[in-house]
C-alpha positions in Angstrom: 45.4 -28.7 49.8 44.7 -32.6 49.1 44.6 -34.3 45.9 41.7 -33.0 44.1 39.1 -36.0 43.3 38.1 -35.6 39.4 35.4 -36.4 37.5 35.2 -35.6 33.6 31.4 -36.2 32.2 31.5 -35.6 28.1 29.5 -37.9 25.6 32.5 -36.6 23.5 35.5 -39.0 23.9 37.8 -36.5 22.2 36.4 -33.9 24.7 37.1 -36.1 27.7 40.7 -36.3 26.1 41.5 -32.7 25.8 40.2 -32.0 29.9 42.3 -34.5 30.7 45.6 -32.8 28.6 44.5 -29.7 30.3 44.8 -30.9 33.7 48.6 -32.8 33.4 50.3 -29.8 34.5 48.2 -29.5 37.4 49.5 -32.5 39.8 47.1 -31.7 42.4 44.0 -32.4 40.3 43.7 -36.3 39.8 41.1 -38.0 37.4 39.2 -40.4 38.9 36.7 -41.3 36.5 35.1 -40.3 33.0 31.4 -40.6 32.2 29.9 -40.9 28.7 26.0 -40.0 29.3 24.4 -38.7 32.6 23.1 -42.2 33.8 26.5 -42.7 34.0 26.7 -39.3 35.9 25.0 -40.0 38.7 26.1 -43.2 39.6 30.0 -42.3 39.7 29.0 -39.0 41.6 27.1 -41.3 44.2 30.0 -43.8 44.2 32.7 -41.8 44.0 31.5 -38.2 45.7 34.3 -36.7 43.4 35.6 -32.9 44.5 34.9 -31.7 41.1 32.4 -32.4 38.4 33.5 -31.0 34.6 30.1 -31.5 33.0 29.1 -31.1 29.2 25.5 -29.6 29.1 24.1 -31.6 26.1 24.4 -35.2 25.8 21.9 -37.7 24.8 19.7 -39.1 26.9 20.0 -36.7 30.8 22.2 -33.7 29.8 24.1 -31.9 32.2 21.7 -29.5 33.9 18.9 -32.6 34.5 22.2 -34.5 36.3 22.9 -31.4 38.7 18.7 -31.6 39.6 18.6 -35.8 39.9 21.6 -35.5 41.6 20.5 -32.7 43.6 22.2 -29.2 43.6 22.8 -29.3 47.2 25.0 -32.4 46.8 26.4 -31.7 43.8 30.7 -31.3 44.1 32.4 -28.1 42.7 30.8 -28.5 39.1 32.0 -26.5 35.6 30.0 -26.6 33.0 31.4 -27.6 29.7 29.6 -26.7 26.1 29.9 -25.5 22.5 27.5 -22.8 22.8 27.4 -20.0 25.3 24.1 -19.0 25.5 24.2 -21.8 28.0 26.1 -19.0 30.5 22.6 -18.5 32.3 21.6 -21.5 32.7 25.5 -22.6 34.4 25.0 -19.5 36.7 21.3 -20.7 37.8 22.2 -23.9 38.2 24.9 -22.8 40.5 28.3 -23.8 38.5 31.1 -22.5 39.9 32.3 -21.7 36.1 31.4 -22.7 32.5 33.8 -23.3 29.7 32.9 -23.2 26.0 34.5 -25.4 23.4 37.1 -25.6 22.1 38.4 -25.0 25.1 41.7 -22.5 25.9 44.5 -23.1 28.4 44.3 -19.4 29.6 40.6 -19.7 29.9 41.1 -22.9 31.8 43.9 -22.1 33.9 41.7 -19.5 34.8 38.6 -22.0 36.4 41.7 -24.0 37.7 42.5 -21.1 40.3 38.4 -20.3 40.6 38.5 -24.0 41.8 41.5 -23.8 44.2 40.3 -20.7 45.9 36.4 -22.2 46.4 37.7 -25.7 47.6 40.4 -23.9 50.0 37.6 -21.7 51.6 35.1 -24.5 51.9 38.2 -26.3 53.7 38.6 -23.1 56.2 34.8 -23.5 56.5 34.4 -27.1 57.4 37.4 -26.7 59.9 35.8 -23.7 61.7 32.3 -25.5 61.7 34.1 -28.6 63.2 35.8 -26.0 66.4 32.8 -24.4 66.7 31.3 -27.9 67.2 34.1 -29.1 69.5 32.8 -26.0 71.9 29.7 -26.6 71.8 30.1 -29.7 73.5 33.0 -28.1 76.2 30.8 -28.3 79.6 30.4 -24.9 80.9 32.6 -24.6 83.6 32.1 -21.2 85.3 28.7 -19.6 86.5 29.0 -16.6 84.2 29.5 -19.2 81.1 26.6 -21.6 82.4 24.7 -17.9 82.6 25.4 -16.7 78.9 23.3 -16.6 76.1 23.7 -18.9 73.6 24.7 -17.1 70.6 23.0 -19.9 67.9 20.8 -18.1 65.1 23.3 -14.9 65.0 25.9 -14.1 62.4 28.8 -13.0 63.8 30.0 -9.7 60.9 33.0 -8.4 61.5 33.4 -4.2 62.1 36.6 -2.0 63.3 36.2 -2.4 66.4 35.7 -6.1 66.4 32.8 -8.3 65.6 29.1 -7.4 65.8 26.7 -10.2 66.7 23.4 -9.8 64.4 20.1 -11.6 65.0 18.2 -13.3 62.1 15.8 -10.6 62.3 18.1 -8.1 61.8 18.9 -9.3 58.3 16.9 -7.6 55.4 18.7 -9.6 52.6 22.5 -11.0 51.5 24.4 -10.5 48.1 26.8 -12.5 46.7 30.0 -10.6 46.8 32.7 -13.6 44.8 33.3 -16.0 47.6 32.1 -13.8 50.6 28.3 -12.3 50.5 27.4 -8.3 51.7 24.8 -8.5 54.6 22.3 -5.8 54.4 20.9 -5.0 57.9 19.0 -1.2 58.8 20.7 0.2 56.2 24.1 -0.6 57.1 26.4 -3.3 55.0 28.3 -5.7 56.2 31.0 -8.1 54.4 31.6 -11.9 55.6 33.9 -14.3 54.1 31.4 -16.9 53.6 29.9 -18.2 50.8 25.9 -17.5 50.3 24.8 -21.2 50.2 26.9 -21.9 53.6 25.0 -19.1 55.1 21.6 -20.2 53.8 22.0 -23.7 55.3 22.4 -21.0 58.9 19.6 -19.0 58.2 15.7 -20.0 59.4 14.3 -21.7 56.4 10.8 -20.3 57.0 12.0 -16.5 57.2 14.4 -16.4 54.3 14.1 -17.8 50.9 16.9 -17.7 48.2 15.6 -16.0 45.2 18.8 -16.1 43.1 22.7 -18.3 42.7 23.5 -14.1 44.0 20.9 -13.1 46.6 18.6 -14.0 50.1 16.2 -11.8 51.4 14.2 -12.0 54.4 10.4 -12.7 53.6 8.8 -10.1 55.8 11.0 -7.5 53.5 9.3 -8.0 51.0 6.3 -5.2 49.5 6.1 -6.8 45.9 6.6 -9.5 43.6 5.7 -9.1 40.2 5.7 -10.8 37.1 6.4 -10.2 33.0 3.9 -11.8 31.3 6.7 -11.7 28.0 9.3 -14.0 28.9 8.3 -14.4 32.7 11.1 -12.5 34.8 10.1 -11.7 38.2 11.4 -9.0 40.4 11.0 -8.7 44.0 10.4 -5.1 45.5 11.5 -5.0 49.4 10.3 -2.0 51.8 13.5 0.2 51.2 12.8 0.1 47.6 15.4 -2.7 46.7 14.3 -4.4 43.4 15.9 -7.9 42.7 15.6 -10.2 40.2 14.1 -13.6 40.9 15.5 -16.6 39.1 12.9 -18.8 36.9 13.7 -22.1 38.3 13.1 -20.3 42.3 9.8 -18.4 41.4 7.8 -21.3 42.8 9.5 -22.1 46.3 9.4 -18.2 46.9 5.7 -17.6 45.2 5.4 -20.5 47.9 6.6 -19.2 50.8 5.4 -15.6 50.6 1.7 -17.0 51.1 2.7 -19.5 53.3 1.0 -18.6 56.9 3.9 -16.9 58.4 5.3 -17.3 61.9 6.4 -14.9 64.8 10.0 -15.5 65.7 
């Protein structure tokens, strides 16, 4: 794997310090900037598009979870969250951290997010190189009749079975799980487990016939029978036709509140 691009964001300088210590024995991880406030933040994650983001949650001024959203989430690099209390553990997973550390920080802990980060930048590698193939023969010229004949195969996701790979429509999906760094399809009652990530297959999926309603799950909209609400502390659940109930994440309950009465389209 490449030298991993570094960025350490701490309004602590003695923090900053000790992330730095903790990486030396790691020569693959290279610091390539530290950041005392979030202003600072953003403009070293535009600049410098690091790899990975270790980001303190409270600092004065923009703390850590307003840079991920000014930033935007989408663009955001491999980012650990970094605080000194852990009720912030939620908040890290809704935000879509890969990790969160709580200070003071341990070297088994750490060593631990080091390998969390190795694995998720070494699949997102694998992905980019079979997106950039896949690419490549897209734009081969057919050559033969029965290839200029073929279906294209854009808008399925290729799952893979015994006896080889099963090619599923869009509308074949109900809804996806997070499963670590693959996700569980769930299609007619059957599962199915691909090594891809659930963001990577969200940017696949038709925006306007799936909605993400949590970092951990997808469903398809016309799944859905019910979506209700707490009135004591707000947490919504969404009830699909075979009876699945899954929770819906507080900072997603508008986009999907959205969508669900959004006129909706025939494929």
């Amino acid at each position: 794997m490449p030298e991993i691009r570094t960025l350490i964001v701490d309004d602590e300088p003695l923090a900053r310090r000790g992330i730095r210590q903790l990486l030396a024995p790691y020569p693959d991880f290279a610091v390539i900037g530290e950041c005392r406030d979030g202003r600072e933040a953003l403009r070293a994650l535009a600049a410098e598009q690091p790899d990975l983001v270790f980001l303190d949650v409270r600092m004065p001024g923009l703390d850590g979870l307003e840079v991920i959203r000014l930033h935007g989430p989408e663009r955001m690099p491999v980012t650990v969250l970094v605080t000194a209390h852990d009720e912030f553990a939620v908040q890290a997973f809704e935000a879509e951290a890969l990790d969160y550390l709580v200070k003071p920080l341990s070297e088994a802990r750490f060593r631990a997010t080091i390998a969390r980060v190795r694995e998720k930048l070494r699949l997102h590698d694998a992905l980019a190189l079979a997106r950039r193939l896949t690419a490549l023969l897209d734009r081969r010229p057919a050559t033969t009749a029965s290839a200029r004949s073929s279906p294209s195969p854009a808008g399925r996701i290729a799952v893979p079975t015994e006896a080889g790979e099963l090619l599923l429509d869009q509308g074949e999906i109900d809804w996806i799980e997070a499963d670590d760094y693959c996700a569980r399809l769930r299609a007619g009652g059957r599962r199915f487990r691909i090594r891809e990530s659930l963001t990577a297959l969200e940017a696949r999926l038709d925006p306007a016939r799936f909605v993400r309603i949590h970092r951990s799950a997808i469903v398809r909209l016309d799944q859905v029978r019910e979506l209700t609400v707490e009135r004591a502390g707000g947490a919504a659940t969404l009830k699909l036709r075979d009876g699945t109930a899954l929770p819906v994440s507080r900072r997603r309950l508008a986009d999907v509140r959205a969508l669900l009465h959004a006129p909706r389209r025939h494929p």
